[in-house]
N, C-alpha and C positions, 0 to 999 in steps of 0.2 A: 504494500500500500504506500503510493506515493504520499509527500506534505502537504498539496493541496487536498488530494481526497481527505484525507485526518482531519484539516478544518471542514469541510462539508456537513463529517459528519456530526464533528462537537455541533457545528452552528445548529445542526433542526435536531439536535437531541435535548436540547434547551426551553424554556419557555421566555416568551417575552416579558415586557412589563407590563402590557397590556393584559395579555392574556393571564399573569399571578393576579394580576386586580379584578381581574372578572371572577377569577374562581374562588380567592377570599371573599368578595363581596356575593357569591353563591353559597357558601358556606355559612357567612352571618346571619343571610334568609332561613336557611335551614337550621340554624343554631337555633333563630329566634321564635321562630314556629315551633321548634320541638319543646323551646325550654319549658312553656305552661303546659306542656301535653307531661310534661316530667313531672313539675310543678302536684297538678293534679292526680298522676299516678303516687307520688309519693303520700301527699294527703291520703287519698283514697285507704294507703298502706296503712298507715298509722293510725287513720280511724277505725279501718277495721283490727289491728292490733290493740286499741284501746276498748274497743266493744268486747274481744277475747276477755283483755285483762279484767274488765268487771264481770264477766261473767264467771272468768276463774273464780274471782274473790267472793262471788256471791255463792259458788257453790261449794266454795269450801268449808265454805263458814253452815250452807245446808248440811252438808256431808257430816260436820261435827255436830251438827242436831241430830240425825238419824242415829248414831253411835251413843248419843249420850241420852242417855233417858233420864238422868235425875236431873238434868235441867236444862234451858235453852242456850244458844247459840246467836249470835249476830256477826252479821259484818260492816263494819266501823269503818267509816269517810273518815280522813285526815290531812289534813295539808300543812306543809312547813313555807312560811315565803320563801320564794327562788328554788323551792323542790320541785317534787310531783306527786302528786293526787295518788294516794293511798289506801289503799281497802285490808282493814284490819280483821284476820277472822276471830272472833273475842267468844270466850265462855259463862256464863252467870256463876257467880262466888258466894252469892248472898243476898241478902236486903237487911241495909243499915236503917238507923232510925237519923236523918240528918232534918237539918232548917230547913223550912219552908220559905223562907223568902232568904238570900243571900245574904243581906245585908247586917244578920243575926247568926250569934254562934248559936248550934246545940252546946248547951250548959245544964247542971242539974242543980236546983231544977231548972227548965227550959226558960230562956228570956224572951224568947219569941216563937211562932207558929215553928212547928215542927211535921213531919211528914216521911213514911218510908219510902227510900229507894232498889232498886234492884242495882244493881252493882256488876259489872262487865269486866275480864279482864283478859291481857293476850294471851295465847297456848302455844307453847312450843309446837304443837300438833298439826298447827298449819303456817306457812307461809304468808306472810302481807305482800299483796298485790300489787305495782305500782305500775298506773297508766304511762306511756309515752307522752316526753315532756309537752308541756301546754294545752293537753285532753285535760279536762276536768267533767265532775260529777255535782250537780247541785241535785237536793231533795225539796219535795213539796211539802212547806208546813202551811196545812187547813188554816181557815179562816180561825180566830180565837189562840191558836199556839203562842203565839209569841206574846214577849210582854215588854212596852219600853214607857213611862213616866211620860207624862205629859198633857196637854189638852188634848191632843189625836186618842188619849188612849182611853176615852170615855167608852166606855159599852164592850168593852175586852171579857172576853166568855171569860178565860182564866188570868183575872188580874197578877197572880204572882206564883207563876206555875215553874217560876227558873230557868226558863230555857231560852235562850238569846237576851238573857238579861244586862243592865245596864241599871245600875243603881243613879248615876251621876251621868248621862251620855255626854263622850267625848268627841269632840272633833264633828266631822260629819255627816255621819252614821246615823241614818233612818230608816224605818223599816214602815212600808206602807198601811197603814193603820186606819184611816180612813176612804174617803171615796178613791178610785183610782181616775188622778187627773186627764189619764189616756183611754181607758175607755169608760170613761162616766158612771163605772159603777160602784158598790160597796165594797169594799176588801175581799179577794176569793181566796186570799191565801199569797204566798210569797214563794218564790223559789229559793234557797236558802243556800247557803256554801259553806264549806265546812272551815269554820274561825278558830280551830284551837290554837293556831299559831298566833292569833293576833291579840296579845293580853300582857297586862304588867304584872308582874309575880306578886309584887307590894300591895297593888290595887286590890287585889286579885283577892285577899285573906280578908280583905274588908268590905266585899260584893259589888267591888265598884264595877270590876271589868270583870266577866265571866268568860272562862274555856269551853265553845261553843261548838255541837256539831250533829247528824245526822246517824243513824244507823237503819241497818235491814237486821230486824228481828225474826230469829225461827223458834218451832217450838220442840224442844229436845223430845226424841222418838219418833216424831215424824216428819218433821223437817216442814210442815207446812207455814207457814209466813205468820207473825202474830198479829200482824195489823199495825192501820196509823192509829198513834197514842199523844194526847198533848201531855202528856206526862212523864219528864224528863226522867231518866235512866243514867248512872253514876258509870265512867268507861275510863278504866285504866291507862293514861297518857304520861308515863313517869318524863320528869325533865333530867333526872338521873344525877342533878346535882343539887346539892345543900349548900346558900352561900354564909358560911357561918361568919362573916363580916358585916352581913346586910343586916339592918333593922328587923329586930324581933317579931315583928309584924307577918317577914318572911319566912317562917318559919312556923311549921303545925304548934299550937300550944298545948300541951300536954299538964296533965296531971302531976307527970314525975319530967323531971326534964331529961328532953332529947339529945344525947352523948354520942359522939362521932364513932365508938362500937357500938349503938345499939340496935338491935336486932327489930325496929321498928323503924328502919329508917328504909327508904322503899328504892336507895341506890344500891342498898345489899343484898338486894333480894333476888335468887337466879332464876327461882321461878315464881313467877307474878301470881297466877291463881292461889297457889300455896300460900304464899307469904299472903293474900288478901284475905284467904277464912280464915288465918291467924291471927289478923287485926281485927276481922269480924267477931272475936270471942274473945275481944279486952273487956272486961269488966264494967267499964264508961264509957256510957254512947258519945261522952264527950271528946272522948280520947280518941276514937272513931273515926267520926264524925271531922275530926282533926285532920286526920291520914287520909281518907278517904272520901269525904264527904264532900258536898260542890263547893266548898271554899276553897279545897287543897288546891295548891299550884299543880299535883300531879295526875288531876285528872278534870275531866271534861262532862260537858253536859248533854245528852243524846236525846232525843227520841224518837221513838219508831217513825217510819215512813212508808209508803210502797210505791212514794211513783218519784220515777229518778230519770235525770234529764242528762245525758251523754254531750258534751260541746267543744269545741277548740274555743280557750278563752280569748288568741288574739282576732279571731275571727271576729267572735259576737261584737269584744271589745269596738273593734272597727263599725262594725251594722251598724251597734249604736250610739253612732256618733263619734267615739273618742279616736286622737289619731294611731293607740296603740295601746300596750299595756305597761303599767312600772314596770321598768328595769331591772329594781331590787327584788321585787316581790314575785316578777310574771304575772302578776292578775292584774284587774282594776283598782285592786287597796293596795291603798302606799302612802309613805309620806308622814309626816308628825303631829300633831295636832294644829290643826287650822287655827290663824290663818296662816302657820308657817307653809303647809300644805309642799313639800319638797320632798324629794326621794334620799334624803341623808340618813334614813332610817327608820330601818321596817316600825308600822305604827304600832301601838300601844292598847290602841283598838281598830277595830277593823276598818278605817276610815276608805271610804273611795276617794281615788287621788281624781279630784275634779280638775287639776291642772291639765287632765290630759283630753280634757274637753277647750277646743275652742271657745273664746269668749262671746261670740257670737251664736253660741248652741243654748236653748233652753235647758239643758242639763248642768252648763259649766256652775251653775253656783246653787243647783238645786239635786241633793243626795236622793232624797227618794224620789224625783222622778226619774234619775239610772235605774233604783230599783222596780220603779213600774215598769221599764223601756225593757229591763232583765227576763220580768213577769211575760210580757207581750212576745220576744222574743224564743223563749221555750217552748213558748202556743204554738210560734211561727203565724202570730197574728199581729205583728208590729207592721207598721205603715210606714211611710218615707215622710207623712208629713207629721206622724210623731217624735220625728229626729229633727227634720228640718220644718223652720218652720216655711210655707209657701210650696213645700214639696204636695208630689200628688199621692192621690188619697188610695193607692193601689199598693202592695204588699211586698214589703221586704223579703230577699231569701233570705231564709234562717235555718242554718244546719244541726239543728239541736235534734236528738236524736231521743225520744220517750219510751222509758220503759216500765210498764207493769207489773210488780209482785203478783203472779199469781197467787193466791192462796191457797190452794190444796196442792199444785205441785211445787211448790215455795221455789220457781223460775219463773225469770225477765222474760217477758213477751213485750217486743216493741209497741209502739202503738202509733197510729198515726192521725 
């Protein structure tokens, strides 16, 4: 091969400049066309990975009902800010005698209303469940469940039944209570989310801020579902740490005082239920009541549910209205008590960070109507012009996904 032919062939074995910019800018079309078809297949993935996961969790926790005949079973919604939505499968240990309203210790004799609870705790026997990040799980509490102070809360079936309680409400956190400004009706109820992470330990021992949350109740032998209950349920949430520096406040008060060996202290205990009927057979309900009872920092306030609503938080976030979700937190709560209202740290109580609403959104300075837009949203009955205002009167997509406790096979049937 002579040196001319050798360049011939380098030259058409080449491409031009022209023709690399066609084929890059051919590729970008195709890049950009495939990446929401990705986009959506990945979604897709993780949704249905998070539908698996509750369904794991929800049948674990039946599974441990059919097995246990001396008592029931639940499984227990939890969330940490910046974690993932959790499904606890929990055993019954007891029923304490604890306060009836928060804001009063059990003392003997008693200082204020007093009331039994059932008592839940975790079992090594089954795994906790955790959804892929940003799935979350809220439950429906009926009209009358909840209880918060105020003018709104005139005509509350159960004025002080403990459960989403707020002695002093902080920041701002509201729960719709009256008419609902969105669709002109009377309170149907609330979709609720699981707050045990959103509380001050200090507050906490003096009813101000309660550890708050949901559960799916079965009933031990048969695993059948026990029903919705406005009647909070006591569930084992240990913080796993004693700050013996903090104000006494933080700390259960006991009868005999609590010593960094003693065998009542709920970071030494390897196994939760165990160590729970042993606190249940202290001699004072007050001592109890202490360790256990809905003042403790180490546990939370439940009650039953059966209708649970499956969501991607920054989805909804975005439907309604807001540009996104905290940072800190991954949800819609964040931020410090208003009107600092910043993500410099996780709140104290469950506050919605309305900063992440537009100033120009009927939500940005108004908490429960997010929580009606949440309401409306899980229906998949939210409008465009409840977000905006001048928008039209036709129907937001809303990917919230509804499930039904059956009651005799104590399984999620979706619903639509």
């Amino acid at each position: 091969m002579n040196r001319t032919s050798a360049r011939r062939i380098l030259r058409t074995a080449g491409f031009s400049l022209v023709e690399l910019l066609v084929i890059i800018a051919i590729m970008g079309i195709l890049a950009a066309a495939g990446i929401p078809a990705i986009r959506n297949m990945i979604y897709t993935s993780t949704g249905s990975m998070a539908e698996s996961q509750l369904r794991f969790g929800l049948g674990a926790a039946r599974d441990l009902a059919i097995r246990n005949e001396g008592g029931d079973t639940a499984a227990v919604f939890t969330f940490e800010p910046g974690g993932r939505m959790t499904v606890i499968p929990m055993v019954f240990v007891g029923r304490i005698l604890d306060t009836a309203d928060p804001r009063f210790a059990v003392s003997t004799p008693p200082a204020g209303p007093v009331t039994y609870r059932d008592v839940f705790a975790p079992t090594a026997l089954a795994e906790p469940m955790q959804l892929p990040a940003g799935w979350m799980v809220r439950g429906f509490a009926p009209p009358g469940s909840i209880f918060a102070p105020g003018t709104n809360n005139s005509g509350t079936l159960v004025p002080s039944n403990g459960w989403y309680y707020e002695n002093t409400p902080v920041g701002n956190r509201r729960i719709n209570l009256g008419n609902d400004a969105i669709s002109g009706q009377a309170n149907k109820g609330n979709w609720v989310f699981p707050e045990n992470g959103f509380f001050n330990p200090v507050e906490t021992n003096t009813g101000e801020n309660r550890r708050n949350t949901f559960m799916v109740r079965f009933q031990g032998g048969s695993g059948r579902i026990a029903g919705a209950s406005v009647t909070p349920a006591i569930v084992l949430l240990p913080r796993n740490t004693i700050d013996w520096t903090a104000p006494l406040t933080a700390r259960p008060t006991l009868s005999t005082t609590l010593t960094q060996g003693d065998w009542r202290r709920i970071d030494h205990a390897d196994n939760l239920p165990n160590w729970a009927r042993s606190v249940t057979k202290l001699p004072l309900n007050s001592d109890i009541a202490s360790l256990i009872g809905c003042r403790s920092v180490d546990v939370a306030m439940a009650c039953n549910v059966n209708l649970l609503a499956l969501y991607d938080e920054r989805k909804m976030a975005q439907t309604i209205g807001a540009r996104g979700v905290n940072k800190l937190t991954g949800t819609i709560y964040g931020g410090a008590v208003p009107p600092l209202n910043t993500a410099a740290e996780f709140p104290k109580a469950p506050n919605i960070d309305l900063s992440l609403w537009p100033s120009s959104s009927l939500a940005s300075a108004n908490a429960e109507r997010v929580q009606m837009l949440i309401n409306s949203y899980m229906l998949n009955a939210l409008k465009y012009s409840d977000v905006d205002t001048g928008g039209p009167n036709t129907n937001l997509d809303a990917d919230a996904r509804l499930f039904r406790m059956d009651t005799y096979l104590g399984s999620a049937v979706e619903t639509r």
